[in-house]
C-alpha positions in Angstrom: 115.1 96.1 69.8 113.9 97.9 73.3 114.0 95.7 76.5 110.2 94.7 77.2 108.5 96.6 79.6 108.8 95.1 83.6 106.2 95.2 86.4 109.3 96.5 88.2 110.2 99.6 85.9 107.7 101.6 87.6 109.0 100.5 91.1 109.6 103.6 93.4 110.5 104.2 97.4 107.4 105.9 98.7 107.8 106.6 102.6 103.9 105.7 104.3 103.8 109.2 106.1 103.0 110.6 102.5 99.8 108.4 102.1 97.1 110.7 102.8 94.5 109.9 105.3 92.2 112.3 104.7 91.4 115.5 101.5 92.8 118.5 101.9 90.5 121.2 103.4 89.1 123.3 101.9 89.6 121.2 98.7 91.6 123.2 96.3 94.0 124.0 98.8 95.9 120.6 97.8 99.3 121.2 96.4 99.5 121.1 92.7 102.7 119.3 90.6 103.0 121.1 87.0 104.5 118.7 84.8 105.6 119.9 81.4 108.8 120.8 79.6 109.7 122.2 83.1 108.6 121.8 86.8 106.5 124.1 88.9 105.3 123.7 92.7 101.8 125.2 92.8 98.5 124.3 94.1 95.0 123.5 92.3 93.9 127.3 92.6 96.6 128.1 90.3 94.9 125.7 87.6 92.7 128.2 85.7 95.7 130.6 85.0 97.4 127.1 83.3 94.3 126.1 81.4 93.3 129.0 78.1 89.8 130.1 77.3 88.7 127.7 75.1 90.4 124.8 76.6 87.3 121.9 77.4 88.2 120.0 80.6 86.5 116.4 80.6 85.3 114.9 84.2 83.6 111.8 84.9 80.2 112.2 86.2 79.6 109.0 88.2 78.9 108.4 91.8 80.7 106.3 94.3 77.9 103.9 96.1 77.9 102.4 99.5 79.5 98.8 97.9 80.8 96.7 100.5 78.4 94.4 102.0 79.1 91.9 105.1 77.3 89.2 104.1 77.3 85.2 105.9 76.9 81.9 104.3 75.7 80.3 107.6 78.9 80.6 110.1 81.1 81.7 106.9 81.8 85.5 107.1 82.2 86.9 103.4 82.7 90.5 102.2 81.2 91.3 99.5 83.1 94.3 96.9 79.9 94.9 94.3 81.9 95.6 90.9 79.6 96.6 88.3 75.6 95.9 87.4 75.0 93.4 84.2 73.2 93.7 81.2 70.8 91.0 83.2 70.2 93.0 86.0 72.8 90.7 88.4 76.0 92.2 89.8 79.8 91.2 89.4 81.4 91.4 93.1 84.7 90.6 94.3 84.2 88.3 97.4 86.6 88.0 100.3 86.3 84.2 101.4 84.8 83.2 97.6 85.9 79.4 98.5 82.9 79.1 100.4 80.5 79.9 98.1 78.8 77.7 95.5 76.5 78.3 93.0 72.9 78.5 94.3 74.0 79.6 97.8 71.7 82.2 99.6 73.8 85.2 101.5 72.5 86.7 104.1 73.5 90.6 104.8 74.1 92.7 107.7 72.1 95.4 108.6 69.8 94.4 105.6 67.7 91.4 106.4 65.4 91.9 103.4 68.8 91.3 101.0 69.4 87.6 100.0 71.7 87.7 97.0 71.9 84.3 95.5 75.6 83.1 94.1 74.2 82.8 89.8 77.4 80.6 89.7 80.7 78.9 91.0 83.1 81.7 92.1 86.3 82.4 89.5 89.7 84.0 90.8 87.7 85.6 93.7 85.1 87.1 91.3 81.0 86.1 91.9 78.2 86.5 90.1 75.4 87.6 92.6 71.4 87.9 92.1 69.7 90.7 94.3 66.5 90.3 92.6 64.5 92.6 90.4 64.0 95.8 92.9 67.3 97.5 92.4 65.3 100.9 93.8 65.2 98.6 97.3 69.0 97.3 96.8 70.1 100.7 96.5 68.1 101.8 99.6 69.5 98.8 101.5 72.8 99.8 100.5 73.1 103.4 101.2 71.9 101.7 105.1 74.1 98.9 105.2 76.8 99.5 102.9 80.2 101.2 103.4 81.9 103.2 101.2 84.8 100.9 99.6 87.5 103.4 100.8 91.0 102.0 99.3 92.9 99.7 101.9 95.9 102.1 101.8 93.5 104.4 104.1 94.1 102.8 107.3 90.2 102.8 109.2 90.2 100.3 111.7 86.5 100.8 112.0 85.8 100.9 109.1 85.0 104.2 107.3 84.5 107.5 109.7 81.3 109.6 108.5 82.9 111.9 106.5 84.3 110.0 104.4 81.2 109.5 102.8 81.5 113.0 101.6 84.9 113.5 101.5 85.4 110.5 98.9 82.0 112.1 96.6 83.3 114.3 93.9 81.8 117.7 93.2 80.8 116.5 90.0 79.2 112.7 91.3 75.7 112.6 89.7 75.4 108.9 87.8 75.4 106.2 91.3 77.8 103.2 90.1 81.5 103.8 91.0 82.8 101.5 94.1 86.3 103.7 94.1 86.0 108.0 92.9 87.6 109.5 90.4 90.0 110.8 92.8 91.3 113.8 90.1 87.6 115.4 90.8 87.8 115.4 94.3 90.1 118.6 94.1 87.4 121.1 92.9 85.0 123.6 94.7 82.1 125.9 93.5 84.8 128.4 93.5 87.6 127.0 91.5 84.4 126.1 88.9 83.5 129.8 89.4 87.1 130.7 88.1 87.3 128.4 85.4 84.5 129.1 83.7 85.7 133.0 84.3 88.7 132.0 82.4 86.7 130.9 79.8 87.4 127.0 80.4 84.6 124.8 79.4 83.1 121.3 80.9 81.6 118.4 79.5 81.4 114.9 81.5 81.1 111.1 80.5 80.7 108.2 82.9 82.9 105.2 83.6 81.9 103.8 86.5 84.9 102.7 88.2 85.2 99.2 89.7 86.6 97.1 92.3 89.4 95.9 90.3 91.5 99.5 90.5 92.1 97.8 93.9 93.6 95.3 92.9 97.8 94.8 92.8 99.8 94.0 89.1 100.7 89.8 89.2 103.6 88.5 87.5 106.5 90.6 85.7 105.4 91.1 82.0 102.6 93.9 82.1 101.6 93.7 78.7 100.0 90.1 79.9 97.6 91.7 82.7 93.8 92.0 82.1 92.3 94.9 83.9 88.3 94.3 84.7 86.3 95.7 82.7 83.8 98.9 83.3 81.0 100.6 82.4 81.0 104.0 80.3 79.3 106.3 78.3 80.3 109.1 75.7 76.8 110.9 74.7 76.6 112.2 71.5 76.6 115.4 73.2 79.8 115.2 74.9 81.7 113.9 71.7 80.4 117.0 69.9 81.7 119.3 72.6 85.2 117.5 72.6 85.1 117.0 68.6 84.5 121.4 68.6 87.1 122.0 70.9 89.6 119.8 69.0 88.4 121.4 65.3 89.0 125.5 67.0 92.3 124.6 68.0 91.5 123.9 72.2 92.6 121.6 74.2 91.2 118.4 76.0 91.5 117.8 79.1 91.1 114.8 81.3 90.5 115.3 84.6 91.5 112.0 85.9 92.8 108.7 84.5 89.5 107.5 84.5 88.4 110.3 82.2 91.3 110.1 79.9 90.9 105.5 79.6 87.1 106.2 78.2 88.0 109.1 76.1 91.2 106.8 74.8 88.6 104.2 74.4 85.8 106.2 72.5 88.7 108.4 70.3 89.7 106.8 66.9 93.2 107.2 65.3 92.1 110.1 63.1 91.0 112.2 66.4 87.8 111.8 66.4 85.6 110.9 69.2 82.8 108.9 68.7 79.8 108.5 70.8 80.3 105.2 73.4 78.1 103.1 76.0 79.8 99.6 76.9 82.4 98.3 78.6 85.6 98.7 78.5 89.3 97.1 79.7 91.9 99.2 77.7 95.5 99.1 79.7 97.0 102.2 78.7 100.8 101.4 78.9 104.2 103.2 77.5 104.3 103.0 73.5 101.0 104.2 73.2 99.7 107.1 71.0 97.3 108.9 72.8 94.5 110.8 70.7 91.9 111.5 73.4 93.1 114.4 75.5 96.2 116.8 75.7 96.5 117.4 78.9 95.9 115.1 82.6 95.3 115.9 86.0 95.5 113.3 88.2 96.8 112.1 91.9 99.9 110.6 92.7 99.7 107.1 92.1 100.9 103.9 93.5 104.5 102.1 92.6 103.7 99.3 89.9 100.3 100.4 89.4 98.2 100.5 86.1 97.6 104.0 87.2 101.5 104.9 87.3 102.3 103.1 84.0 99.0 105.0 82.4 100.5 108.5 83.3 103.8 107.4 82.3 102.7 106.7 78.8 101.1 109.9 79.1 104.2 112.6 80.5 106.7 109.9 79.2 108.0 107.6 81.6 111.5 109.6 82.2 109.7 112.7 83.1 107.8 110.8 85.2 109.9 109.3 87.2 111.6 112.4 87.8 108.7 114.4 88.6 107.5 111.6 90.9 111.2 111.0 93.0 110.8 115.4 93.2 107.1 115.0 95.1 108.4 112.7 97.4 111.3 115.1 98.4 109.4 117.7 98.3 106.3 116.2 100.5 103.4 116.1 98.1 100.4 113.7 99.2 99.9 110.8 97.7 97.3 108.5 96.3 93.5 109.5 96.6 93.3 112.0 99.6 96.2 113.3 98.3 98.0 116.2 96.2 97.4 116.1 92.0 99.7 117.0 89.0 98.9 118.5 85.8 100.7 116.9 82.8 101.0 117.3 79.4 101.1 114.9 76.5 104.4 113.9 75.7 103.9 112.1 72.2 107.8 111.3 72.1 106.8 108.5 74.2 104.5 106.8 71.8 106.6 103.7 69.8 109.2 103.3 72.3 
């Protein structure tokens, strides 16, 4: 019987200097990691000689908003992470300080007077329910002037973000306002590399998962299998499961560009290969063992030790190939995490059952 999985099997040395503080410029002059049968050191201009004409590459649509709020509960500072809008109009937050919020407590926000979110009910492992009212067109004014862009903490800005972040941290593709991290695997591409692709034949469709607060958030205990990720908000149209059901049935391949990508198309893709239209939320942990049906290939960033993210793209490229791949960017320099470099993998179905 195999050893169960450990927190600490996808532990790996990462020196800080290869945390990336800010994109590469221009763009898709990052470096790229080709991860198949074989290695090769490229970068992301190379990727429409590795994609085919016919291949459909899959990118996630949504928009990154201005999400963290600095809010006060009379002398009490609290920061407020917005998560993800409800079905009742109210938002899920992650709140810095929750222990001094009750139910029925009125925030007050900086820089936006008119807000006063109300707490709906008694904070729960840092999480809040919070009331802005009915005029989401005036929260979303109020935040784009008082809000920051959630940058990940692992990008050191003492004052908070600089103003190009707010750009630098919007894909190409952000259309759908939502998302308080980016699909980072987006933030590679440029009106040119777009221009090449579609030279090369390489088609696009998107979806939208609109990525929350909770990618933040670090692994507890040893035993992944027992870890809840929060849940988010996506949607497959009809029209984009035709396009990726076409490719499949003419023999081209799917490709996720990004892990968020590939956790809604592993969501909305059935056993038999079929993707199905999809709007709802969705917490699938995508973890060594399983069989991936969704999409053949990945590009995505370098991800964090002990991270959902690393264990996703290790059940992906299989988890020894990984870890090799990962201990040859660190010697060889690549950038890591969301400023940083990307890798293209393909599936490795071997890893699926072990």
């Amino acid at each position: 019987m195999p050893r169960p999985l450990s927190t600490n099997d996808f532990a790996f040395d990462l020196p800080e200097a290869l945390i990336a503080q800010s994109p590469a410029r221009p763009r898709d002059s990052a470096r790229l990691l080709r991860i198949a049968e074989d290695r090769q050191d490229l970068t992301i201009r190379a990727l429409p000689d590795l994609l085919r004409p016919g291949d459909l590459m899959v990118v996630n649509d949504t928009r990154v908003i201005p999400a963290r709020l600095r809010a006060r509960r009379g002398e009490a500072k609290i920061e407020i992470m917005l998560n993800r809008q409800e079905a009742d109009g109210t938002w899920h937050a992650l709140v810095r300080n929750a222990r001094k919020l009750r139910a029925g407590d009125i925030l007050s926000v900086e820089g936006a007077s008119e807000l006063a979110p109300r707490v709906v009910e008694n904070p729960e492992g840092g999480a809040v329910r919070l009331d802005f009212g009915p005029d989401q067109a005036a929260l979303a004014a109020a935040l784009e002037r008082a809000g920051e862009i959630p940058l990940p903490p692992y990008i050191a800005r003492p004052e908070g973000p600089r103003p190009e972040d707010r750009e630098d941290y919007q894909p190409i593709f952000a259309r759908i306002p939502g998302a308080v991290a980016a699909p980072t695997a987006s933030l590679h591409f440029t009106p040119e590399l777009l221009a090449a692709l579609e030279a090369r034949g390489v088609a696009r469709t998107t979806l939208t998962l609109h990525v929350g607060a909770g990618t933040f958030l670090p692994l507890r205990g040893e035993d992944p299998r027992a870890q809840r990720l929060h849940a988010e908000w996506g949607e497959v149209t009809e029209e984009a499961a035709a396009d990726i059901n076409e490719t499949r049935a003419r023999g081209g391949r799917v490709v996720a560009i990004g892990t968020t990508a590939l956790r809604l198309l592993e969501t909305a893709t059935g056993e038999d290969n079929t993707t199905r239209p999809f709007r709802d939320l969705t917490d699938i942990f995508l973890l060594p063992g399983h069989r991936f049906h969704g999409a053949d290939l990945l590009l995505t960033n370098f991800h964090l030790p002990k991270s959902t993210l690393f264990m996703l793209v290790c059940a992906f490229g299989g988890t020894d190939r990984m870890r090799a791949a990962y201990a040859h960017a660190v010697a060889a320099g690549y950038r890591f995490y969301s400023y940083g470099d990307a890798c293209l993998i393909d599936r490795d179905d071997g890893e699926a059952g072990a």
